[in-house]
C-alpha positions in Angstrom: -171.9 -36.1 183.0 -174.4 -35.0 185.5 -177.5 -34.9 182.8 -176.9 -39.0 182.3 -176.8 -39.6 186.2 -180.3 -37.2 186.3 -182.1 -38.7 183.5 -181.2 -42.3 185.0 -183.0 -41.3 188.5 -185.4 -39.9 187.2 -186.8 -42.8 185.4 -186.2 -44.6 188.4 -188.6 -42.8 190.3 -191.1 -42.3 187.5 -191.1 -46.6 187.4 -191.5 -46.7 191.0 -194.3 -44.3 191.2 -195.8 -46.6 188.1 -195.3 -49.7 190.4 -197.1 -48.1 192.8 -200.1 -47.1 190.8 -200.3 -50.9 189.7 -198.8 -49.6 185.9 -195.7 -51.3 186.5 -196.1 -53.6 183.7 -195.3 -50.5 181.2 -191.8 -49.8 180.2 -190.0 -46.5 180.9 -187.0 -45.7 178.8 -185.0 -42.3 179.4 -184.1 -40.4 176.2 -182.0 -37.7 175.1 -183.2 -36.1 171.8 -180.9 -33.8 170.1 -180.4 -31.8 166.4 -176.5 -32.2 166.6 -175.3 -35.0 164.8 -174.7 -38.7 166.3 -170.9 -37.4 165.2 -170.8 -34.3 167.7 -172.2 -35.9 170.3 -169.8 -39.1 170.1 -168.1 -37.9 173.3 -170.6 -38.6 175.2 -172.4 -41.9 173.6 -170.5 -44.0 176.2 -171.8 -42.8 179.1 -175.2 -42.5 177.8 -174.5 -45.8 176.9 -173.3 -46.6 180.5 -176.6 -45.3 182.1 -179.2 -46.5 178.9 -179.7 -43.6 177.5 -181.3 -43.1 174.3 -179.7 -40.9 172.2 -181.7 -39.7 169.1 -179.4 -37.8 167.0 -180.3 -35.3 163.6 -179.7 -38.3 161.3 -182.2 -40.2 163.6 -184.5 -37.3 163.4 -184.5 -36.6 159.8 -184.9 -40.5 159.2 -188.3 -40.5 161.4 -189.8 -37.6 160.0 -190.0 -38.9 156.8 -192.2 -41.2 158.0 -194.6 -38.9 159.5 -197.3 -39.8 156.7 -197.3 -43.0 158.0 -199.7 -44.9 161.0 -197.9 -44.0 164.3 -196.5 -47.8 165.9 -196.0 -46.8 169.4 -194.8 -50.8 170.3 -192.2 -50.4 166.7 -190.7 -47.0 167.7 -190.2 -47.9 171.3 -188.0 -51.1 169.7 -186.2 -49.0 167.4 -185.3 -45.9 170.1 -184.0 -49.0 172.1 -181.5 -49.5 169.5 -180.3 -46.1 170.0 -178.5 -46.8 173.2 -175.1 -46.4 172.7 -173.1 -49.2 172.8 -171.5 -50.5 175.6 -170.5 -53.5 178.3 -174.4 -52.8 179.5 -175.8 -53.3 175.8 -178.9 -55.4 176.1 -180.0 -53.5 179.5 -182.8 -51.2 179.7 -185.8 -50.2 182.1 -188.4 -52.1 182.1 
């Protein structure tokens, strides 16, 4: 899908320009938020998966705002959301 390939350039430039700027140490994860379940959307985890891509689903959603009365733990989220990329012979890779 043409979205993935998109959202995979994008954060490609977006870490360049970082690098540039001397804020390459910060990481830069593309992510793909959506209220349809991780169910409808299984079609197309793979090749999220294939260009890791978050995918935050409904369930994923729901689960976080029940936390809302809860501290914000910018470092904890961004561990979890990596989690969320779907599965796949690239597991384990994501921009840095």
């Amino acid at each position: 899908m043409v979205l993935f390939q998109f959202k995979r350039d994008l954060t490609h430039i977006k870490k360049d320009k970082l690098t540039k700027t001397n804020y390459g140490f910060l990481s830069v994860q593309p992510v793909i938020i959506t209220m349809l379940t991780r169910n409808e959307v299984s079609g197309h985890l793979e090749e999220a998966g294939r260009h890791s891509i978050v995918v935050v689903c409904k369930e994923e959603l729901t689960e976080l705002l029940t936390r809302a009365p809860f501290p914000p733990d910018p470092e904890g989220l961004f561990k979890e959301a990596i989690q969320f990329i779907p599965e796949n012979e690239h597991s384990g890779n994501y921009y840095h």
